[in-house]
C-alpha positions in Angstrom: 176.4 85.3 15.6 176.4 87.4 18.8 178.4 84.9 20.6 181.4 86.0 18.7 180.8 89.9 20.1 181.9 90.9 23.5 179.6 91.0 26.0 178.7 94.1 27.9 179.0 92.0 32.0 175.3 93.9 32.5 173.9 93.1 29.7 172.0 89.9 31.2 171.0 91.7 34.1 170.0 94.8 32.9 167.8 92.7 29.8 166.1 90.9 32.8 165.2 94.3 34.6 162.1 94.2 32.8 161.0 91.0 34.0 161.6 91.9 37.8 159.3 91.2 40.6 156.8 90.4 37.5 152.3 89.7 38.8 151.4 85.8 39.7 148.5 84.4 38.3 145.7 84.4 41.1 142.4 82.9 41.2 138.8 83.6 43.6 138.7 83.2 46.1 142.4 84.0 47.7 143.7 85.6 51.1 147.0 87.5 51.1 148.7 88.7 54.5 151.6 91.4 52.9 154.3 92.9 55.4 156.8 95.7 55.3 159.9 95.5 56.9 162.6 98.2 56.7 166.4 97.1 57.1 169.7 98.4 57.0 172.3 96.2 54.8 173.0 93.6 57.5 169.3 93.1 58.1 168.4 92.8 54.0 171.5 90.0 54.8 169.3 88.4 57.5 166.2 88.6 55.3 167.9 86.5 52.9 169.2 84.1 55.4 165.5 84.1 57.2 164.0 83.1 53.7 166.5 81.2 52.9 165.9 79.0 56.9 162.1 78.6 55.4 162.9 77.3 52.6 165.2 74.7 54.0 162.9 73.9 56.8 160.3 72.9 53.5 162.8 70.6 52.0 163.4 73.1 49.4 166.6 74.6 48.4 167.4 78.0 49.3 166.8 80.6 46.5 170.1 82.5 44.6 172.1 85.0 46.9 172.5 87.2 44.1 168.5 87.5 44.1 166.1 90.5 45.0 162.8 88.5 44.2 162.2 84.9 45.6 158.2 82.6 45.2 158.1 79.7 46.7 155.7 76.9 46.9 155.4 75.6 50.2 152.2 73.6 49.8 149.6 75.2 52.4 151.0 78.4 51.6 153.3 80.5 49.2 155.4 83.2 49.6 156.7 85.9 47.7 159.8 87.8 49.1 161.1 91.0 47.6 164.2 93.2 48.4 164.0 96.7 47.9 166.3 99.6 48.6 165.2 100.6 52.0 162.5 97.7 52.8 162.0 94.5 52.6 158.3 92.9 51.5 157.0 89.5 52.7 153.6 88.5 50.7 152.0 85.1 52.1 149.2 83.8 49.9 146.8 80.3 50.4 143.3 79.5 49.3 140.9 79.8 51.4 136.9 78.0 51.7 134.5 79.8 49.4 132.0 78.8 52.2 129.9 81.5 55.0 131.9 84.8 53.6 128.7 87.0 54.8 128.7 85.1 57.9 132.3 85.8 59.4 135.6 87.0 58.4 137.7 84.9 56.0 140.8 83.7 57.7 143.9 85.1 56.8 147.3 83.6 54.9 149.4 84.3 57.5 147.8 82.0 60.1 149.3 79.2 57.9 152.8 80.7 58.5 154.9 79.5 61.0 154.1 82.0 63.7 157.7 81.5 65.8 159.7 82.1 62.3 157.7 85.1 61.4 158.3 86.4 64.5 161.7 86.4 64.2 161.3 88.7 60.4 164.9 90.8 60.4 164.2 94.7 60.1 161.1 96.7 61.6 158.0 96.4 60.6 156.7 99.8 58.4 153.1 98.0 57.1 150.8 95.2 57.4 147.7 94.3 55.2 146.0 91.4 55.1 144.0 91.2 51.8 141.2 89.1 50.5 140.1 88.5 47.0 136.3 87.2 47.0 133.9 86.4 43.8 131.6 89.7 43.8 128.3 87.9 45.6 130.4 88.4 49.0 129.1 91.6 49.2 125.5 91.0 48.2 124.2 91.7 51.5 127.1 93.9 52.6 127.6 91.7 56.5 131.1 91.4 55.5 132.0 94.7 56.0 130.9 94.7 59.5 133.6 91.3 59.9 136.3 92.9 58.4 135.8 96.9 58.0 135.1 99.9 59.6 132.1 101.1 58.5 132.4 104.8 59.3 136.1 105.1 57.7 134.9 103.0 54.4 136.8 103.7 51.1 135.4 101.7 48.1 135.5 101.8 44.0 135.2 99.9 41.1 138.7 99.3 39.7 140.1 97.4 36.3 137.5 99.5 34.1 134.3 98.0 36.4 135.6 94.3 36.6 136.3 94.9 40.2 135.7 96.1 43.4 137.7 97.6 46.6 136.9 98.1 49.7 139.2 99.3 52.4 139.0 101.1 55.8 142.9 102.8 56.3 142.9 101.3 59.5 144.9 99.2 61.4 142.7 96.6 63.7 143.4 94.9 66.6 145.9 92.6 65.0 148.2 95.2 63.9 147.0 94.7 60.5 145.4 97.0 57.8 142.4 95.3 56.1 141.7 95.6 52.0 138.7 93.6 49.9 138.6 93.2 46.6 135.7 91.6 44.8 136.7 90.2 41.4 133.9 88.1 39.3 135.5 87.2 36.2 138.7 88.7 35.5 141.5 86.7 34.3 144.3 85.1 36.6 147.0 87.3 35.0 145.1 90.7 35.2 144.0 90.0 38.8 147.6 89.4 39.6 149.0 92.7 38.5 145.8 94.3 40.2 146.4 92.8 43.7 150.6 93.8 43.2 149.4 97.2 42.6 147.0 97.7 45.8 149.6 95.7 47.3 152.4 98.6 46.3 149.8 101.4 47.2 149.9 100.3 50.4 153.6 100.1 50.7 154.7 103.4 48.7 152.0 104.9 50.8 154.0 103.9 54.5 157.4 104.3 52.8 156.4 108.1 51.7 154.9 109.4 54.7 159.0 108.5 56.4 159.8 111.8 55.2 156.8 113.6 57.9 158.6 112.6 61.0 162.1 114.2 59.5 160.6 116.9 57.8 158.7 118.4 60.8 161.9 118.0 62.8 163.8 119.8 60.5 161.3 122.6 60.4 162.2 123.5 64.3 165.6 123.2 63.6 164.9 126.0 60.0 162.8 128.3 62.0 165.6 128.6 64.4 168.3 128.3 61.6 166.5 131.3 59.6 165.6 133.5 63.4 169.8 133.5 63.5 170.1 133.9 59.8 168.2 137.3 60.1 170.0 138.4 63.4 173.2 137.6 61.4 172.1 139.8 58.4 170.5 143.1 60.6 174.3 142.8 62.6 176.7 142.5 59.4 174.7 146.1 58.3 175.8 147.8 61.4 179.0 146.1 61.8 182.4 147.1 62.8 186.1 145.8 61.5 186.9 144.5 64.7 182.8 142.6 65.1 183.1 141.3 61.6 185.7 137.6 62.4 183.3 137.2 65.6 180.2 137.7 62.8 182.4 135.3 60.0 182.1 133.1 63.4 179.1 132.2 63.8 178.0 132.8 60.1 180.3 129.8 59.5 178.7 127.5 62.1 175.5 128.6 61.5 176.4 127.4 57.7 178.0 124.0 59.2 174.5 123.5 60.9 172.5 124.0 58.0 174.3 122.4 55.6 174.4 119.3 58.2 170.5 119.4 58.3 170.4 119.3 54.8 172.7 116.3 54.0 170.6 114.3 56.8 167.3 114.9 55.4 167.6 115.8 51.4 168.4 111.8 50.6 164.8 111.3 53.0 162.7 114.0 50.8 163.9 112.9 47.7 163.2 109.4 48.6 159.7 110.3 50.3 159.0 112.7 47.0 159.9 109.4 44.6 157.4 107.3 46.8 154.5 109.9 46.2 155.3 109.8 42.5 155.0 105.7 42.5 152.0 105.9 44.5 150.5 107.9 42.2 150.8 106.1 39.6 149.7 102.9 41.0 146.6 104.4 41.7 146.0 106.1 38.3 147.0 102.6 37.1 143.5 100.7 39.0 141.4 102.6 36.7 139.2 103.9 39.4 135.2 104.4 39.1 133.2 105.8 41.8 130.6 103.8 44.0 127.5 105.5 44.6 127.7 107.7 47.7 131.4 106.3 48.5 134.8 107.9 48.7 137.7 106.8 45.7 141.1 105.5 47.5 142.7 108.6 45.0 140.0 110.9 46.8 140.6 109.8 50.0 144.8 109.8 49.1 144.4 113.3 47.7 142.6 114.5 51.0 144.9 112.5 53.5 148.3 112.6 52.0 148.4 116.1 50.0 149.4 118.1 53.7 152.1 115.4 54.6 153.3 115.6 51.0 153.3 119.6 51.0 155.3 119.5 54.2 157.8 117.5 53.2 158.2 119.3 49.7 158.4 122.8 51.6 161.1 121.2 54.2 163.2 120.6 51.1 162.7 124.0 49.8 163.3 125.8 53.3 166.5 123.8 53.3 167.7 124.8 50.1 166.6 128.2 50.3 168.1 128.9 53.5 171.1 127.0 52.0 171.2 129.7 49.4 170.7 132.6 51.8 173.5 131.8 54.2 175.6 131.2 51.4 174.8 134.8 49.7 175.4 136.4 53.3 178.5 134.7 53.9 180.2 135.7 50.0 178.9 139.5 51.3 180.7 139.1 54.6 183.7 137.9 53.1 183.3 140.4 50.1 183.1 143.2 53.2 186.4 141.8 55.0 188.3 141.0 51.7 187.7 145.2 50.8 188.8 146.0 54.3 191.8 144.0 54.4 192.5 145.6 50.4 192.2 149.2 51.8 194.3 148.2 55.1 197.2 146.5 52.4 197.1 149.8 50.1 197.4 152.1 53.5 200.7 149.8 54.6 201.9 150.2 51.0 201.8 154.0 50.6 203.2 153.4 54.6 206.3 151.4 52.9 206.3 153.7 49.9 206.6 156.7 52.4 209.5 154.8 53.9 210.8 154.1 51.5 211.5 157.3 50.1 212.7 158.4 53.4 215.8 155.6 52.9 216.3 156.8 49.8 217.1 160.3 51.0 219.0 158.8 54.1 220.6 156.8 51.9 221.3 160.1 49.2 222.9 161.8 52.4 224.9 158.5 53.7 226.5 158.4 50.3 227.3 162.2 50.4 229.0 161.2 53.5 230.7 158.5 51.8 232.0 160.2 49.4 234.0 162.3 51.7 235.3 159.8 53.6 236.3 157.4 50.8 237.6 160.7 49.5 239.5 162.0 52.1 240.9 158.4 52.7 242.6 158.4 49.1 243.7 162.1 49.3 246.1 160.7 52.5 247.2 158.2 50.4 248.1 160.7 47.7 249.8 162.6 50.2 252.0 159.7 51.7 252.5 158.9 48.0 253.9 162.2 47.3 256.1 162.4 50.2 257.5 159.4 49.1 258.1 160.3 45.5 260.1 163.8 46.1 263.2 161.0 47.0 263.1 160.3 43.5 262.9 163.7 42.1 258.7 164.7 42.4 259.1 169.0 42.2 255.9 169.1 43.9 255.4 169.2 48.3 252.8 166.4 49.4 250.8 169.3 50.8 250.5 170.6 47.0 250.0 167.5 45.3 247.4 166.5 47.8 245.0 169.9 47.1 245.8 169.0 43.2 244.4 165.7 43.9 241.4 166.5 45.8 238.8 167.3 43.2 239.9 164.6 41.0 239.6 162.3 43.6 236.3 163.2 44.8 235.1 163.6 40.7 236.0 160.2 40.5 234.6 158.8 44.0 231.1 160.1 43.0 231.2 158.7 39.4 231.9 155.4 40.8 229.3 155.1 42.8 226.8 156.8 41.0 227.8 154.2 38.2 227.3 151.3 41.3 223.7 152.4 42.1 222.8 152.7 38.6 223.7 148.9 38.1 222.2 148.2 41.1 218.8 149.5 40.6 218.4 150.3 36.8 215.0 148.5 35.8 215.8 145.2 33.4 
């Protein structure tokens, strides 16, 4: 019936999510060489392409572009690949003799790999592990960890509720590889599988985190100088002058373009560095750890190593912000300061204009006296040359006469009128 409803185009994908990058089914005994690789987009490209070159070279055909999670079965060996956002991981897996395991170190999966094609892996190389799951009577008289593990740097615990155990030094040897044990009697193929991907992902999420140390103790010259300037800034604006404050906006403004640049290089790091801690936690809580006797837990010895880098990078991303906020609360008082001077300065040139104003008025009150009188006196000729002319025709009065007759009328009606103009012209609608 569903096939008659429209299809949301994720649906597929997103129903599949679940089933990403899901555990294999492993059995005793097993070695696992896992790498780390980080790439940009063109090198996740080339890690396709550089699985995909394996894959051909084994007859096989290459796995689905579209895909972030390839196995394959390549007879000596297989191989898991897996994209993720900033890294790429490699996990090569083969059987290995369940012969002379407290007499020398267990050979490692990746010495079935072709050594030229893994040296050509695309990206750069953030971790390396090689990991070996043994049946528990590996240990029994505790040689191996001379073969594979540093003695004075040992980290071991019983994980999967006591079925298990791990042993692992946090170094890296002489190969360029980090070394991890883990003895497993008699669990099941499944549950060892999701127990290996999850000491597999501590060691990953562990590397990928600590990326955020390098940048955040690089950021934290760049605040101390950033906040040094900020408080400079701050003691100057309270001493400040009108003309010092656009040299003060100045440098506020770059010291803003600074910080804020800081912030937008490093925030996507810490945030990515903070959601590493958070997965690395919870693969650890997810081993079910038990203490040996007289041994350090890998979450005792994570807690120990990894809570300072984690606290710097968290306090990097709070300096940032804070100082964010700070220069941004400086510079709204700065402007605040320069907006109310420039307020007071516009009133002062209006009561300037107003002052001016009325002065043109009262030039303009005397002009228009003076206009009167000369629109006035102009009219009163005309009446006189009006008069003369009229007395032909019989007018009993001399122009002289009819011109002083005139006068007052004339100048009545000259001020009316333009009284009567300037009301039209500046009567409020």
């Amino acid at each position: 019936m569903t096939d008659v409803l429209t299809q949301h185009p994720q649906r597929v994908a997103l129903h599949n999510e679940i089933h990403a990058r899901p555990p294999e089914a492993m059995d005793v005994p097993l070695s696992l060489s896992h790498v780390v690789m980080v790439c940009d987009a063109d090198q996740r490209a080339a890690s396709w392409a550089h699985m995909a070159e394996l894959a051909r070279d084994h007859h096989l055909p290459p796995p689905d572009a579209a895909s972030t999670h390839v196995r394959l079965d390549l007879g000596p060996y297989r191989v898991r690949w897996e994209m993720h956002t900033e890294f790429v991981t490699w996990t090569f897996m083969r059987k290995i003799s369940a012969d002379h395991f407290g007499e020398q170190e267990p050979e490692a999966a990746l010495l079935a790999v072709p050594q030229r094609w893994f040296a050509q892996l695309p990206g750069q190389c953030l971790a390396n592990l090689h990991l070996w799951v043994l049946p528990s009577k590996a240990f029994e008289s505790g040689s191996l960890v001379k073969h594979v593990l540093y003695e004075d740097t040992l980290v071991a615990s019983t994980v999967a509720g006591g079925f298990a155990e791990v042993y692992t030094d946090f170094a890296v040897h002489g190969d360029g590889f980090s070394r991890m044990v883990l003895l497993a009697g008699g669990m099941a193929p499944r549950r060892l599988g999701r127990l290996v991907q999850r000491l597999l992902e501590i060691e990953t999420y562990r590397m990928a985190a600590l990326l955020g140390l390098p940048a955040a103790r690089e950021a934290s010259a760049v605040l101390a100088s950033a906040e040094l300037e900020l408080a400079e800034l701050a003691q100057s604006i309270r001493s400040a002058t009108a003309e010092d404050e656009p040299l003060l906006l100045d440098r506020l403004t770059r010291l803003a373009g600074e910080v804020e640049s800081q912030h937008a290089a490093t925030h996507s790091r810490f945030s990515a560095s903070a959601a590493y801690f958070e997965l690395l936690d919870k693969r650890i809580a997810e081993i079910d750890e038990s203490r040996l006797a007289g041994m350090q837990t890998i979450g005792e010895f994570m807690d120990r190593r990894l809570t300072p880098a984690r606290s710097t990078c968290a306090w990097s991303a709070r300096r940032q912000d804070a100082l964010s906020q700070r220069v941004s609360r400086i510079s709204n008082l700065l402007r605040t300061r320069v907006e109310i001077e420039q307020q007071q300065s516009s009133q002062a040139l209006l009561a300037t204009m107003n002052s001016r104003q009325d002065l043109q008025l009262k030039m303009q009150s005397t002009v228009e006296g003076l206009s009167v009188a000369a629109i006035s006196y102009y009219i009163v000729g005309l009446v006189s040359y009006l008069a003369k002319g009229a007395q032909y025709w019989g007018w009993p009065f001399s122009a002289e006469i009819t011109a002083a007759v005139a006068i007052p009328v004339v100048v009545g009606g000259v001020w009316w009128s333009l009284r009567r103009l300037h009301h039209r012209l500046f009567q409020k609608p």
